[in-house]
C-alpha positions in Angstrom: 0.0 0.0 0.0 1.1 3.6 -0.7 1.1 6.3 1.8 -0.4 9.5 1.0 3.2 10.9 1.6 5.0 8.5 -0.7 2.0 9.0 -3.7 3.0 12.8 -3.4 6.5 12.0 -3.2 6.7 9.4 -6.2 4.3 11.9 -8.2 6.6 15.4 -7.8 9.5 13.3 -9.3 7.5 14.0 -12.5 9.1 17.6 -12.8 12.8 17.9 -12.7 12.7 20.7 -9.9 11.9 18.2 -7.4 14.3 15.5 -8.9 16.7 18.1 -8.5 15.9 18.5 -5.0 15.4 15.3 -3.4 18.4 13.7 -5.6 15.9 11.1 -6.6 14.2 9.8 -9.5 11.7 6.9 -10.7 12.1 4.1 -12.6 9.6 1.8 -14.2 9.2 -1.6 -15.7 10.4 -5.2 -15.1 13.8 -5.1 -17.0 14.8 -1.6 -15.9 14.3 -2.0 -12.6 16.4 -5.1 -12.2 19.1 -4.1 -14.0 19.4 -0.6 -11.9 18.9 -2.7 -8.7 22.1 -4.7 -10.0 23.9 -1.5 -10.6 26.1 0.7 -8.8 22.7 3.3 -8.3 20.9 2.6 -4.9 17.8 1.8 -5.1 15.5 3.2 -2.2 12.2 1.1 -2.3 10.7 -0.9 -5.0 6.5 -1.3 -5.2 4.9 -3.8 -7.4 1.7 -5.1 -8.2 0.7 -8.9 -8.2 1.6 -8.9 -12.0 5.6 -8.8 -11.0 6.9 -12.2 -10.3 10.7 -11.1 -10.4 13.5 -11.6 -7.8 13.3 -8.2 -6.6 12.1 -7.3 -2.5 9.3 -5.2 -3.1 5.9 -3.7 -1.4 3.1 -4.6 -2.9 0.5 -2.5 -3.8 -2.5 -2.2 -6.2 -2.7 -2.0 -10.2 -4.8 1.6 -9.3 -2.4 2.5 -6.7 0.5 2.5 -9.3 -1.9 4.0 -12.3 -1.9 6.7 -9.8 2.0 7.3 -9.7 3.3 5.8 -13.2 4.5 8.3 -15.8 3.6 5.7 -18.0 0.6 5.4 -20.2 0.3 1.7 -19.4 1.8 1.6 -15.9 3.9 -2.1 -16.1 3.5 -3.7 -12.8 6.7 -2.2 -10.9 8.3 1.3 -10.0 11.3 2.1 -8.0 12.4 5.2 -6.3 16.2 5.5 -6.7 18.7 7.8 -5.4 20.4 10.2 -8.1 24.0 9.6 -7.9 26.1 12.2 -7.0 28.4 12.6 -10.3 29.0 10.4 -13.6 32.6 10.4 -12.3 36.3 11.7 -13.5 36.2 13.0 -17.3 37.3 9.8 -19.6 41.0 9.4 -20.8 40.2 9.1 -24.7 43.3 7.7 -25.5 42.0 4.6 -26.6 38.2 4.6 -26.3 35.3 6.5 -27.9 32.5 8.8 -26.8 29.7 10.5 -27.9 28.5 14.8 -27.3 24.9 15.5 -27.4 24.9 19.5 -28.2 21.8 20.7 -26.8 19.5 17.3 -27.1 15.7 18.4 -26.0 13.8 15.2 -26.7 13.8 12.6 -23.5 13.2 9.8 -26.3 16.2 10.6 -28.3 18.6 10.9 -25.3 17.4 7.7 -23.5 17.9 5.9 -27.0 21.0 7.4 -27.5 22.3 6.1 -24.6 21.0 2.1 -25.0 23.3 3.0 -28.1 26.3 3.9 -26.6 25.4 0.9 -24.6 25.0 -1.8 -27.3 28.6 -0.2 -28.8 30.5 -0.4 -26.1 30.8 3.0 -25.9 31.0 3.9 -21.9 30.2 7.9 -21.8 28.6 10.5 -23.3 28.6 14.5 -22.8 25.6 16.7 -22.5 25.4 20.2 -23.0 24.0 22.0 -20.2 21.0 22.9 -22.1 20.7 19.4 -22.7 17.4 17.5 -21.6 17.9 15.5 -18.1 18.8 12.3 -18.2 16.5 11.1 -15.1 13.7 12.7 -17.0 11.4 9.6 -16.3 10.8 9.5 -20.2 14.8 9.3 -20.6 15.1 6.5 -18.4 12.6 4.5 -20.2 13.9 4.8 -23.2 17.6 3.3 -21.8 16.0 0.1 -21.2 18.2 -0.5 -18.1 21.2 1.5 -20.2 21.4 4.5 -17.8 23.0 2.1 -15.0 26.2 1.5 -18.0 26.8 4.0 -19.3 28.3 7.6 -17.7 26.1 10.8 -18.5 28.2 14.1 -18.1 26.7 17.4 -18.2 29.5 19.7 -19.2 30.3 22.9 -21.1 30.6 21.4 -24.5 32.3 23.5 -26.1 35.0 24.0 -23.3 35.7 20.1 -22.9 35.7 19.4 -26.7 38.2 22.2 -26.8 40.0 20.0 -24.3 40.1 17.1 -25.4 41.2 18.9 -29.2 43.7 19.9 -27.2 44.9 15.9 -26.6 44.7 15.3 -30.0 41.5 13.7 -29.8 40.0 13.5 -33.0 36.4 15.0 -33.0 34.0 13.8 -35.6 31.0 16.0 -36.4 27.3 14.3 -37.9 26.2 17.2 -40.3 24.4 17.3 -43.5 27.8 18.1 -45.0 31.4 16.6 -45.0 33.0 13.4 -45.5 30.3 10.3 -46.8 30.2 8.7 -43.7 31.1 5.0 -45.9 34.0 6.8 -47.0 35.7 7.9 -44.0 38.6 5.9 -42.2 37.7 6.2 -38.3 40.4 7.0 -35.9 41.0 4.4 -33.5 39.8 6.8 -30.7 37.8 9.9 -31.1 34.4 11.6 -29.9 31.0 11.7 -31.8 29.0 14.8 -31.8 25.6 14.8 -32.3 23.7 18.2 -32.8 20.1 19.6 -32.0 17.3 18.0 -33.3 16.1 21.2 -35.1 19.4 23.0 -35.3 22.3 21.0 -35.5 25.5 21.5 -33.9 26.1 25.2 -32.8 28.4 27.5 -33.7 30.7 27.3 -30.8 30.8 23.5 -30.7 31.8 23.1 -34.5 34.8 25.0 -33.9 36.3 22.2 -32.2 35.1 19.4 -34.6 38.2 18.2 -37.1 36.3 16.3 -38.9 32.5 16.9 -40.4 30.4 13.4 -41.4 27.5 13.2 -43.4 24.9 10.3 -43.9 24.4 10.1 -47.4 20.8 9.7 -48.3 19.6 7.2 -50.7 15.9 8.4 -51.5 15.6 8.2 -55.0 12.9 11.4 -55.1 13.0 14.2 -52.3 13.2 12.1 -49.0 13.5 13.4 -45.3 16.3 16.3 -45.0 17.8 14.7 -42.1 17.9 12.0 -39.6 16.6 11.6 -36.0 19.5 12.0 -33.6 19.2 8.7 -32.0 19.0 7.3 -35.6 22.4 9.1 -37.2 24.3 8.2 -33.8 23.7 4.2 -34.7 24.0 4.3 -38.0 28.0 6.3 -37.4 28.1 3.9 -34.7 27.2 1.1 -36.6 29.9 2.2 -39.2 32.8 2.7 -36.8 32.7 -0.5 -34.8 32.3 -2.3 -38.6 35.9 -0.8 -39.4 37.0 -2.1 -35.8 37.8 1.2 -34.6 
């Protein structure tokens, strides 16, 4: 059963000012749950309704009692309350490894696919503009599928750390609708993937530090779409990089 406290508790953690506040967020769903629970993030109570028949400790409670709470449109048996952690950790050494920079990413959908992404491609972190949406946006963690508890989520100033990391001799690859045919270019054995705004592409101040510029190439034989989603063009370079081994 659910407490009128923990109903107006679960239910604030809707808006990100309360998020913010308590340092907590929901999850929701069979698979998410269990894979956060067997994750680094601490898990602070789990409720479920006679439909869950996981490992998981939980309270029970009713299917009306969670339609209540959910942030779902079909609630799915199970919601836990978890504790935000306190940072994504140190910056990555890039020497060797990949990672991907969201510049200004507003759809929850897109970031929380991007990063079950990263996530299937090995890729272990990914930079967020400040502007970017919140990554414990309850929509966000949805769409990871149990990703968010892999993969490190850094909100930075983009175009300061790219310039950083330029600085290394990090090679910084830019998805525009310009540049180099995506099939054509030779990936670096290490680099960082920058994805731009949905509607507006990679600003100004964040291009100046890409090196190299990356294009899709369409193959619509009539007028087609004038770009991909995000979440979309980040596989699909993904897809292309790990194929060359890089």
């Amino acid at each position: 059963m659910l407490s009128k406290g923990q109903i107006k508790l679960i239910k604030s953690l809707h808006n990100k000012k309360f998020r913010k506040g308590t340092r907590m967020f929901i999850a929701e769903g069979k698979k998410l749950v269990e894979e956060i629970a067997d994750s680094p993030i601490k898990v602070l109570h789990i409720w479920a309704t006679g439909r869950y028949t996981g490992p998981l400790q939980h309270n029970q409670i009713t299917e009306d009692e969670l339609a209540q709470v959910s942030a779902l449109t079909t609630p799915q048996g199970i919601i836990a309350l978890c504790e935000i952690p306190e940072s994504a950790g140190p910056l990555p050494n890039l020497d060797n490894e990949w990672a991907i920079a969201l510049d200004d990413i507003r759809d929850p959908g897109n970031l929380g696919t991007v990063i079950r992404i990263a996530d299937w491609f090995g890729i272990s972190h990914i930079f967020c503009s400040e502007e970017s949406v919140e990554v414990y946006n309850p929509k966000t963690v949805q769409a990871t599928m149990g990703s968010i508890a892999r993969v490190n989520v850094h909100y930075v100033d983009l175009g300061e750390i790219l310039l950083k990391y330029k600085s290394e001799n990090v090679p910084i690859y830019g998805a525009t609708l310009e540049g180099n045919d995506v099939y054509a270019t030779t990936f670096s054995q290490n680099g960082i993937l920058v994805i731009g705004n949905e509607a507006n592409g990679i600003s100004e101040r964040v291009e100046r530090s890409v090196t190299h510029n990356i294009r899709i190439p369409s193959f619509a034989k009539n007028k087609g779409p004038e770009s991909l989603n995000a979440a979309v063009a980040t596989a699909v370079i993904c897809a292309e990089l790990r194929r060359q081994g890089k």
